[in-house]
C-alpha positions in Angstrom: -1.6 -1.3 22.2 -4.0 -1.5 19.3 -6.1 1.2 19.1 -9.8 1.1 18.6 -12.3 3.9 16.7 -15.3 4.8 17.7 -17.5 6.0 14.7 -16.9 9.5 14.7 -13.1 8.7 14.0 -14.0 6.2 11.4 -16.0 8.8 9.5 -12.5 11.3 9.7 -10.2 8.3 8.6 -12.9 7.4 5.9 -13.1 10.6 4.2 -9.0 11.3 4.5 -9.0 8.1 2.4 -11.8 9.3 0.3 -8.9 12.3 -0.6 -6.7 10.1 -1.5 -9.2 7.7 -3.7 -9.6 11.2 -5.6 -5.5 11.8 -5.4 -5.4 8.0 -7.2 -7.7 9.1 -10.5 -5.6 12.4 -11.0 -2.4 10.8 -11.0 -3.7 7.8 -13.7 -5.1 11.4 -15.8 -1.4 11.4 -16.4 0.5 8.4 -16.0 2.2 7.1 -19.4 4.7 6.7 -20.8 7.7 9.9 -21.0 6.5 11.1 -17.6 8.4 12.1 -14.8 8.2 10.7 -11.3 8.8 13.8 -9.8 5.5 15.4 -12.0 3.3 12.5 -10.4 4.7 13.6 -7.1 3.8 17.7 -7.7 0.8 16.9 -9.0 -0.2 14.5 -5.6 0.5 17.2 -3.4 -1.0 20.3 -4.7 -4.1 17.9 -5.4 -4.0 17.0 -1.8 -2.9 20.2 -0.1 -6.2 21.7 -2.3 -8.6 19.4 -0.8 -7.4 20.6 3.2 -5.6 17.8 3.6 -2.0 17.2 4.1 0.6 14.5 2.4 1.6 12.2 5.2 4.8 11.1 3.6 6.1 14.4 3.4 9.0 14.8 5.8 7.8 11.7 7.7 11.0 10.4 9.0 12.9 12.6 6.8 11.9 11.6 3.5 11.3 13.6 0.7 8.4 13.7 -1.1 4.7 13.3 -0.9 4.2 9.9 -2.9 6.4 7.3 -3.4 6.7 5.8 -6.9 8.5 2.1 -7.0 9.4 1.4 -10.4 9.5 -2.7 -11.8 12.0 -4.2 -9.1 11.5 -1.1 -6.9 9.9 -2.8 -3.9 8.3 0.3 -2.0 9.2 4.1 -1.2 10.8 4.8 -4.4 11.8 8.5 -4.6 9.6 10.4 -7.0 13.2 11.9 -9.5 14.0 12.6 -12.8 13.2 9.0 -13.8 10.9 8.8 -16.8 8.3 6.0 -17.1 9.0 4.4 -19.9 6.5 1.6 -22.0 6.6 -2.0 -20.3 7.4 -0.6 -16.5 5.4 -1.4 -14.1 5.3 1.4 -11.5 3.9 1.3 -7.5 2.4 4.4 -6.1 2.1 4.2 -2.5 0.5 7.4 -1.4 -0.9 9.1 2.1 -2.9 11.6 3.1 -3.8 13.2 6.5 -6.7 15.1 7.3 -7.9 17.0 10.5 -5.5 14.5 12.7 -6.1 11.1 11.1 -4.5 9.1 8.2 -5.3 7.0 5.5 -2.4 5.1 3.0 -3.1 3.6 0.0 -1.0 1.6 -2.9 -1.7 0.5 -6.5 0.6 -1.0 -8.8 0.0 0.5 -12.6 0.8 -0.7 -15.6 2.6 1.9 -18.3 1.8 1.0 -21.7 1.7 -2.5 -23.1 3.5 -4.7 -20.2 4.2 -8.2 -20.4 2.1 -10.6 -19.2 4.6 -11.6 -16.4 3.8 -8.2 -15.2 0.1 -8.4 -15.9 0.2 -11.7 -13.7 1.6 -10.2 -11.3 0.0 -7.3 -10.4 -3.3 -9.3 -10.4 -2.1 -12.0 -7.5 -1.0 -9.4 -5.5 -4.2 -7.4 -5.9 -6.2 -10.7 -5.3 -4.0 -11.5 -2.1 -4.9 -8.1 -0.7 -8.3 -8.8 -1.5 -8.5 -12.3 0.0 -6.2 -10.7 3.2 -8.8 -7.9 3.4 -11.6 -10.4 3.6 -10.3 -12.3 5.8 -10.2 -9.1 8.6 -13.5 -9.9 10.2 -14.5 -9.6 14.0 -13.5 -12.3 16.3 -10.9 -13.3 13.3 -7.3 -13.4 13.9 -4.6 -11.1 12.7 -2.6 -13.5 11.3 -5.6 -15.1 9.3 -4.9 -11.8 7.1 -1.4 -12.9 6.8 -2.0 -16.3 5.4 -5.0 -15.3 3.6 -2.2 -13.1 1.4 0.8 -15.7 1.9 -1.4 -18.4 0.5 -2.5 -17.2 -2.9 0.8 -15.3 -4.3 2.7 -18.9 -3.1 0.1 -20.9 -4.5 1.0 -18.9 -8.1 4.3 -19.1 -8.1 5.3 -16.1 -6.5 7.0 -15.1 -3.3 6.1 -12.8 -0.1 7.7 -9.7 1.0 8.6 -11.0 5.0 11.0 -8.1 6.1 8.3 -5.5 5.6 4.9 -5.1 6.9 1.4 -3.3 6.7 0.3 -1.9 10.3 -2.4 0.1 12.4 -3.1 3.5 11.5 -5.2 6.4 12.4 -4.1 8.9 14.6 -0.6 8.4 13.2 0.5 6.6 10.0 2.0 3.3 11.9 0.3 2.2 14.8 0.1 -1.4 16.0 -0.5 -4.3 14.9 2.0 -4.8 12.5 1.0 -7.5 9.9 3.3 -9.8 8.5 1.8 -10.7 4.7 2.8 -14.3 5.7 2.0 -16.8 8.9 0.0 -19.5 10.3 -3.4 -18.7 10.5 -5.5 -18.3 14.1 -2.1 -16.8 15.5 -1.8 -13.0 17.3 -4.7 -10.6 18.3 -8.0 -11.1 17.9 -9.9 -8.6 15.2 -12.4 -6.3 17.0 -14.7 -3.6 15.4 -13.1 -0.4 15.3 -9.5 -1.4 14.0 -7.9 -0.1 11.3 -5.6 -1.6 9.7 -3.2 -0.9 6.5 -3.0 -4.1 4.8 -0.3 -4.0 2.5 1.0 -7.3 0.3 4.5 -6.6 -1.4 4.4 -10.0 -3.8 8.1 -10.5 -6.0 8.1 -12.1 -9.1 11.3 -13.8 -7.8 13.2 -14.6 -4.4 11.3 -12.9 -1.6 14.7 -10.9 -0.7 15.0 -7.4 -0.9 18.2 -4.8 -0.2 18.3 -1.0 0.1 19.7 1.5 -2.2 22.0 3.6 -1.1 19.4 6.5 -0.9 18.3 4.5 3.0 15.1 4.3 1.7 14.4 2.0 -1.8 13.5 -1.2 -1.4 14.5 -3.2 -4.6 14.0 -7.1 -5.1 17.4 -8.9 -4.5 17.5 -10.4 -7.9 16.5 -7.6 -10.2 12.8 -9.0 -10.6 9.6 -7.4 -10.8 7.5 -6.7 -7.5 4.5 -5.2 -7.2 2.7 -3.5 -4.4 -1.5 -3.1 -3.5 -2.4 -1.7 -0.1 -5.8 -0.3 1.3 -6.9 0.8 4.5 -9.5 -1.2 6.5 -12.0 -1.0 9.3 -13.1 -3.8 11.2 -16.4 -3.8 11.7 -19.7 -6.1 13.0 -20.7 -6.0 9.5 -17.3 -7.1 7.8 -14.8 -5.4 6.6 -15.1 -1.8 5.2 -12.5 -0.4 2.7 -12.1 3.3 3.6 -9.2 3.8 0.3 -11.6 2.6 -2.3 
């Protein structure tokens, strides 16, 4: 069942994302070049743990760290490690905060150092699919308008669509329903109704739209070895349109 907020929860999922919008600028105070995941990962979670809030990630279904970082054909949930960012990688920080009960989760894709356009074209479509996808979440919508919305523009460049993951409700807990596919036909599944939240999430692959996981059981890398990037916000539905609460 999809749940719906009334506006007092709204406000609590609004400023958990406003945490992590503030977790987001002190990681990019550091990213580069020579740094270690695992830094980016310490430095998320005594951010967040300073501000009262909690990292979702952390121990959620076992895994273990408080950001994930997905580096160039890394797909999403990377393992913050020993890896160093090097120039020309293109890195995905998926991150997730909870505060007094309710979630927010959040992804960018970041460039380190002088990347190659490829890489620069990349990240852009799949930031402009979540963009259209988030526009497209309006009252009396469909869910699946969001789907196509995304599905359409990284196809229509040249790219292809992530289809054996998903974004999904959150709120009270980090994955509620709907899921939402980042490809379909549109004016298919639920109708959009103010007070849904939803974590739209397009994973957009510079090659084949496959993906396999590394023997850690939780890596998501691109089948053929090419870059992927990743973009996700959360989103309310509301009468007015939608309302970005990770921005």
């Amino acid at each position: 069942m999809i749940a719906i907020r009334n506006q007092p929860e709204l406000d609590l999922i609004r400023r958990s994302g406003e945490i992590l919008v503030e977790c987001f600028a002190k990681l990019e105070e550091t990213l580069g070049p020579g740094v270690e995941t695992r830094e980016l990962d310490r430095i998320a979670e005594e951010f967040i743990r300073a501000r009262g809030a909690t990292p979702a990630f952390k121990g959620y279904q076992g895994f273990p760290a408080s950001i994930c970082t997905s580096v160039n054909e890394q797909v999403v949930h990377g393992i913050p490690g020993e890896r160093k960012l090097a120039e020309g990688d293109i890195v995905g920080i998926d991150v997730g905060v909870v505060r007094n009960g309710y979630y927010s989760d959040a992804a960018r894709t970041y460039p380190i150092g002088e990347v190659s356009e490829k890489a620069r074209r990349l990240m852009r479509i799949t930031k402009e699919a979540l963009d259209l996808g988030i526009d497209a979440a309006r009252d009396g919508k469909h869910l699946s308008d969001v789907s196509h919305a995304i599905q359409k523009h990284a196809e229509s460049n040249g790219f292809s669509i992530v289809r054996t993951l998903v974004g999904h409700g959150i709120g009270r807990q980090m994955h509620e329903d709907p899921q939402i596919p980042n490809f379909g036909l549109p004016g298919r599944g639920p109708v959009l109704v103010r007070g849904m939240v939803l974590a739209i999430e397009p994973m957009v692959n510079e090659g084949k739209a496959d993906v396999l996981t590394l023997k850690d059981n939780w890596t998501f890398v691109t089948v053929d070895r090419k870059l992927s990037a990743h973009f996700e916000d959360t989103v309310a539905v509301t009468i007015e349109g939608p309302v970005i609460m990770t921005r």
